[in-house]
N, C-alpha and C positions, 0 to 999 in steps of 0.2 A: 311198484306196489304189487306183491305175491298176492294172487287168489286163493282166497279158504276155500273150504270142501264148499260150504253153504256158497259160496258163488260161482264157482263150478256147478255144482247142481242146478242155479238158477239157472244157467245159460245152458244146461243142456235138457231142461227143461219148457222154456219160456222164449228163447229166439229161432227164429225161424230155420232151417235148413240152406245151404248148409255151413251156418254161420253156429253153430250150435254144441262149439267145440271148442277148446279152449285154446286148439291150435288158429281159428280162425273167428273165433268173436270180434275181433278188434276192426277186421272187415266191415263188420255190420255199423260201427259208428263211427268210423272215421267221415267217409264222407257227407254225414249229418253234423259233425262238429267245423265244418268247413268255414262255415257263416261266422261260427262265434270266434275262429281264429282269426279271420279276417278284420272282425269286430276289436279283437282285443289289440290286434295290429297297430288299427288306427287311431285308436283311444291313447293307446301306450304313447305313438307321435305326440298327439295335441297335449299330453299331461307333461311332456319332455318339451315341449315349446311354454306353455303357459306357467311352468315352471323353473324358464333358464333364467329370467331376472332376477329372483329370488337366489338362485346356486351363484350369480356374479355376484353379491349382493352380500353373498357370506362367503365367499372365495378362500376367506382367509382358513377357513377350517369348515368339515365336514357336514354338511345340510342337510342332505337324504337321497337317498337312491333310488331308484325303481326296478322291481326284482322282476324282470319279464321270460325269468326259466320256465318257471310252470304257468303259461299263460291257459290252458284249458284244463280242463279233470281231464282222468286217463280214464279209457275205456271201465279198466277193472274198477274205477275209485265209484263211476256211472252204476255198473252194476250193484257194485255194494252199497250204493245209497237209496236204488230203486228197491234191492232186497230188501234193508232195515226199515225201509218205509212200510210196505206191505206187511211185516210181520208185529213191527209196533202198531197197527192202524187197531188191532180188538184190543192191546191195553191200552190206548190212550182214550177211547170210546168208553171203556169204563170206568175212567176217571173224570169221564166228565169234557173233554176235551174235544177237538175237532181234530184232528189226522188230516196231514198234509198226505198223502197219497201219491207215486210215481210211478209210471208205468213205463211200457219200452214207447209208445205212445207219442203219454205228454213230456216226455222227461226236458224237450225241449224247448218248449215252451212255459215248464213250470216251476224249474228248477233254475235260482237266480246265479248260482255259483258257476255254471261250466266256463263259462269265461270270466279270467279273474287276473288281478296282479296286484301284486301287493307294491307300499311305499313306507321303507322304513327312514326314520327320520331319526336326527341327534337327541333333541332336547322335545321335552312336553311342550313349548310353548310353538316348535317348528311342526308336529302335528298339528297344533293350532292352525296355523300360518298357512300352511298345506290345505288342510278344510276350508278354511274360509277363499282360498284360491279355487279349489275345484267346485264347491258352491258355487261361486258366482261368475264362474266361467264364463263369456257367451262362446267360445270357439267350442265344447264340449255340446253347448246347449244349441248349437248349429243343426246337430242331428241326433241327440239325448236328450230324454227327459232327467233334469238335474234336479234332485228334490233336497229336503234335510238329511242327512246322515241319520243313520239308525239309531247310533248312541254318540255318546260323549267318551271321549279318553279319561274324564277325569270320573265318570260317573257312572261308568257302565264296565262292566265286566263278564266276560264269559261266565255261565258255570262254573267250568271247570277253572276259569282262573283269568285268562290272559284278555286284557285291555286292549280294547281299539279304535277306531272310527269306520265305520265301514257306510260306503255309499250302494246303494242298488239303481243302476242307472237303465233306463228302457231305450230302447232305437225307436226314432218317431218314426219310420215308415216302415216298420217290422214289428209292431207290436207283439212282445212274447219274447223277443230277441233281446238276452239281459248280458249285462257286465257286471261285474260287481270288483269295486277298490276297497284295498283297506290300509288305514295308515296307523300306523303304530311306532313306538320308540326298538332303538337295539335289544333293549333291554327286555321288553316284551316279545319280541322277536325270538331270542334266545330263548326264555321259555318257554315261546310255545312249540320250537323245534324238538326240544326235551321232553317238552308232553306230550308230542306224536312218536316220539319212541318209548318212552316209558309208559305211555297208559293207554294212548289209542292205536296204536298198531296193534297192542295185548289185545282190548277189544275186540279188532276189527278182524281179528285171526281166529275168536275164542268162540265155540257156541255157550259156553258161562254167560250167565247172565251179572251183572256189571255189581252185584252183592256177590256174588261166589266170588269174580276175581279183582275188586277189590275192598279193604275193609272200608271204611267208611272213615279211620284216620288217617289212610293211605290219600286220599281224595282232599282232606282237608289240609294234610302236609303238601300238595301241589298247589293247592288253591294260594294257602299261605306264602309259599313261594312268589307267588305271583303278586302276591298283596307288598311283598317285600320290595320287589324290585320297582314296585307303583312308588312304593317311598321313597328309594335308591331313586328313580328320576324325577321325580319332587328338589330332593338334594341337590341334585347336581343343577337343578334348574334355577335353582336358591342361590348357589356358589357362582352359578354362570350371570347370575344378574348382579351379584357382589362385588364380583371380578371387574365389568362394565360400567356399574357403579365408579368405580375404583381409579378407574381412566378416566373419567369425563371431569 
């Protein structure tokens, strides 16, 4: 992930010396991200354990993976969220709103995403299967607070589009210390790799503000996309229970 001008500036503004470069910022959070790599380490195990019976279970064909490439945000993705946060905080006050706020500070303690892994799954109903497994976990719930899922797959949708389940899970004797899973189909998957090239990488580069670059049926043609492929794994969820029907 390439840094914009506006996060360069941050950082040669706002961290301390002499980290305050863009040759050497990455210095200043590595070894404050150490905890939540460690964190996501060991979470990633227990979810690969509490979830091997299930993958024997459907052996015959593909269940879900666990994507443990980008297990932490990158320095640069930390900066560009502390920045966006700071500079949205006086239009969302005028709306009426409360402003989630980050600083170099709290960032770690306040921000649920730095450690994260995602689990993409075949069908709508093995998200299911998946939630209601990491829900009721006790091996997770050994040293995490395990709560509801944020949304539903079948009922929640991003803004901007892409469908999922997503858990915010706390360390019980690190409070502040967060993880966060999110499970989703391939097919939502795929869209939302597309929409971090086509619309938020444009964003996350652009000082435009999100009406200059893009129009507003541009945004609705993505959304829609997304809406589409929620059908497409409906479909296929339909045919796979037809199929099964079919055999018995």
């Amino acid at each position: 992930m390439a840094l914009s001008r506006e996060d360069i500036w941050f950082i040669e503004k706002h961290l301390p010396a002499p980290f305050n470069s863009v040759g050497r910022y990455e210095e200043f959070f590595g070894p404050k991200l150490q905890m939540h790599e460690a964190l996501c380490s060991t979470t990633i195990a227990t979810v690969k354990e509490i979830l091997s019976s299930l993958i024997i279970e459907h052996a015959n064909r593909f269940f879900c993976r666990i994507d443990d490439t980008h297990t932490c945000k990158t320095p640069a993705s930390i900066v560009e969220k502390i920045r966006r946060s700071q500079e949205g905080a006086e239009k969302k006050k005028e709306k009426g709103e409360t402003p989630e706020i980050y600083d170099l500070d709290n960032f770690l303690s306040t921000m649920t995403d730095v450690a994260r892994f995602r689990i993409v799954c075949n069908f709508v109903s093995d998200v299911e299967r998946v939630t209601k497994v990491i829900e009721e976990s006790e091996e997770l719930k050994t040293y995490l607070k395990v709560g509801k899922p944020k949304n539903s797959i079948n009922l929640h949708r991003r803004i901007s589009g892409e469908r999922s389940v997503k858990f915010i899970l706390e360390h019980k004797a690190r409070p502040g210390l967060f993880i966060e899973i999110q499970i989703m189909t391939q097919l939502q998957e795929a869209w939302d790799k597309k929409d971090h090239y086509l619309v938020y990488e444009k964003r996350r580069g652009s000082p435009k503000t999100e009406e200059e670059l893009f129009c507003n049926y541009l945004d609705s043609k993505m959304s829609a996309m997304a809406e589409l492929l929620y059908v497409a794994d409906n479909y296929f969820e339909q045919l796979r229970k037809e199929e099964k029907e079919g055999d018995e």
